[in-house]
N, C-alpha and C positions, 0 to 999 in steps of 0.2 A: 591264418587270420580268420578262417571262415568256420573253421572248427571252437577258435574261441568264441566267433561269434555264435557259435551254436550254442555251445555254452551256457553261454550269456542269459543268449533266450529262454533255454530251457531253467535256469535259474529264475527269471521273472516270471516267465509264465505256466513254470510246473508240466510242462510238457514241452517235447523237442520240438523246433522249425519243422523238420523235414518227418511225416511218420507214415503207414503204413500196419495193416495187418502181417504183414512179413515181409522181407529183406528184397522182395521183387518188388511190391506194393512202394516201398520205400524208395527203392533206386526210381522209380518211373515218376513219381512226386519230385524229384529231385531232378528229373530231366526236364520235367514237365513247368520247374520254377512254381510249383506248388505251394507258397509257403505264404500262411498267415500273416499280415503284419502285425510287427510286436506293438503298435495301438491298440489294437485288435485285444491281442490274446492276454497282454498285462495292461488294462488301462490306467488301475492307479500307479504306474511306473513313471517317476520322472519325462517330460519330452527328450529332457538329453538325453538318458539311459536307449530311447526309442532311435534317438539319432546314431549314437552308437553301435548298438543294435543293427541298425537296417543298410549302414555303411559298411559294417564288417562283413552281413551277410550278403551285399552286394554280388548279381553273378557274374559280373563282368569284373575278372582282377584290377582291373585299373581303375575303376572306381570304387572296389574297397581302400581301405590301411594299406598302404606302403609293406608295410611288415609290422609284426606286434609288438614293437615298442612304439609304435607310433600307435596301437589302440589302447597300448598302455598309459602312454603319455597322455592321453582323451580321458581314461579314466580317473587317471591322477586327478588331472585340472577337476575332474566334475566333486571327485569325494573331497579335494578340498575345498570347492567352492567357487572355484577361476568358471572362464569362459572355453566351452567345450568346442572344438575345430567344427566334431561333425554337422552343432547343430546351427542353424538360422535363428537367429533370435530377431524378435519384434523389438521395436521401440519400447513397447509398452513393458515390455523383458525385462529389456537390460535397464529401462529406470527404473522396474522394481526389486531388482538386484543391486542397483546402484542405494535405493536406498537402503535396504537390509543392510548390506553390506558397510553405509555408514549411517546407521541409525542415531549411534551417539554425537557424531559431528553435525546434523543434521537439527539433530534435537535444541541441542547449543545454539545454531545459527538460527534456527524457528525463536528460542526465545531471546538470542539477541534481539531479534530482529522486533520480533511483540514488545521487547522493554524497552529501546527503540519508537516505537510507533507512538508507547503513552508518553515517553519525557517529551516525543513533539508536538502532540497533541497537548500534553500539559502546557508547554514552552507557549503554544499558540495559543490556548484558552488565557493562560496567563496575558500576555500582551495584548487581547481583546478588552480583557477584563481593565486592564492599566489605560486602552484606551478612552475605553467609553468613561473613565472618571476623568482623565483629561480633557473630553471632551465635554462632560457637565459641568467641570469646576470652570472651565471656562466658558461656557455659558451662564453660569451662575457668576461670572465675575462682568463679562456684561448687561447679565442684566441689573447688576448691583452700581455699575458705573451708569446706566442709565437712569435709572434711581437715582443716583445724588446728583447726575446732571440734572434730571428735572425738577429737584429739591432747591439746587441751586439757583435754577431761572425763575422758581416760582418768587424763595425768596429776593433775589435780584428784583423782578417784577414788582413784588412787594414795596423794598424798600422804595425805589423808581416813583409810584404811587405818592408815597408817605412824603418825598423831595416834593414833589406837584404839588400835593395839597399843602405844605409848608409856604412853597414860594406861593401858591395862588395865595394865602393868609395875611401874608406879608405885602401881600404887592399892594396895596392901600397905603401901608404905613411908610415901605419903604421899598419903591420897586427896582432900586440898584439892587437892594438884596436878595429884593425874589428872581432877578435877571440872573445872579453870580450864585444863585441857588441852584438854577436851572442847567448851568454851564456843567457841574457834575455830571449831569445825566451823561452815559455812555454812548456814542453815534450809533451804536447797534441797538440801543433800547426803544423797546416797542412802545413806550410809551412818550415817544417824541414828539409826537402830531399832537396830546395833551398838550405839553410844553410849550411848543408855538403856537398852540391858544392862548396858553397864560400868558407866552412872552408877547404877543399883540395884542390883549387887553391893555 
């Protein structure tokens, strides 16, 4: 495992983990736990590839790979694109793998969701809009009923008048008539207090 992960390294970063000017230099770097991190020596290399990397070349066996199908299996996941064992991923990671990974489903649900947004918006503008004319046309039907009530009391008033000045006319010549003129008038009419003038002349 440690030789592949040698490998490895020396694959990303163009030179081996462990070096030396000769095979003493070497072995004493390597006792020494001498060895570069592959951050370090490939930075533009994937974080996996680095997690990988620093697991295999672990110098304690127990915290490397099990055996290398098991660093194989880390590499799998990563060239296909899965979740690699060795590495720790952040929140921020795995949502932005989460969305790569379904950009199209993603895309669909973003503009459901916007087409969504305007039919409610529509739905609501709309039912505003249907308010506010129900609520003019019936303001415009009150005040059109107000209107002909006051149209009405005027002429009411009017005619009311025109009974008075008939009965006061008459009341000379015949004041049975002007009395049985006056009896018309409605109890509600404002112009009653006239009336029982004429009717007590």
């Amino acid at each position: 495992v440690f030789a592949l992960g040698a490998t490895l390294y020396h694959l990303l970063a163009g030179r081996p983990p462990i070096a030396g000017s000769g095979p003493t230099e070497a072995i004493a770097s390597a006792i020494q736990r001498r060895i570069a991190p592959i951050a370090e020596a490939a930075p533009g290399a994937p974080p996996e590839l680095h997690a990988i990397v620093e697991k295999a070349l672990a110098f304690e066996p127990a915290d490397r790979y099990a055996n290398a199908e098991e660093l194989a299996d880390d590499l799998r996941r990563f060239s296909t694109g899965q979740l690699v064992a060795a590495h720790s991923y952040t929140p921020r990671e795995r949502l932005a793998r989460f969305v790569r990974h379904n950009r199209a489903p993603l895309a669909v649900a973003a503009l459901a969701l916007a087409a969504g947004a305007v039919l409610a918006w529509i739905g609501v503008h709309r039912v505003l809009v249907e308010r506010d004319l129900a609520t003019t046309a019936q303001r415009d039907a009150e005040l059109e009923r107000a209107a002909a009530l006051a149209l009405a009391a005027k002429e009411r008033d009017h005619a009311d008048a025109l009974v008075i000045a008939q009965a006061r006319s008459a009341l000379d010549a015949n004041p049975t008539l002007a009395l049985a003129m006056l009896t018309g008038l409605g109890a509600d009419s404002p112009r009653l207090a006239d009336a029982r003038g004429v009717a007590a002349s």
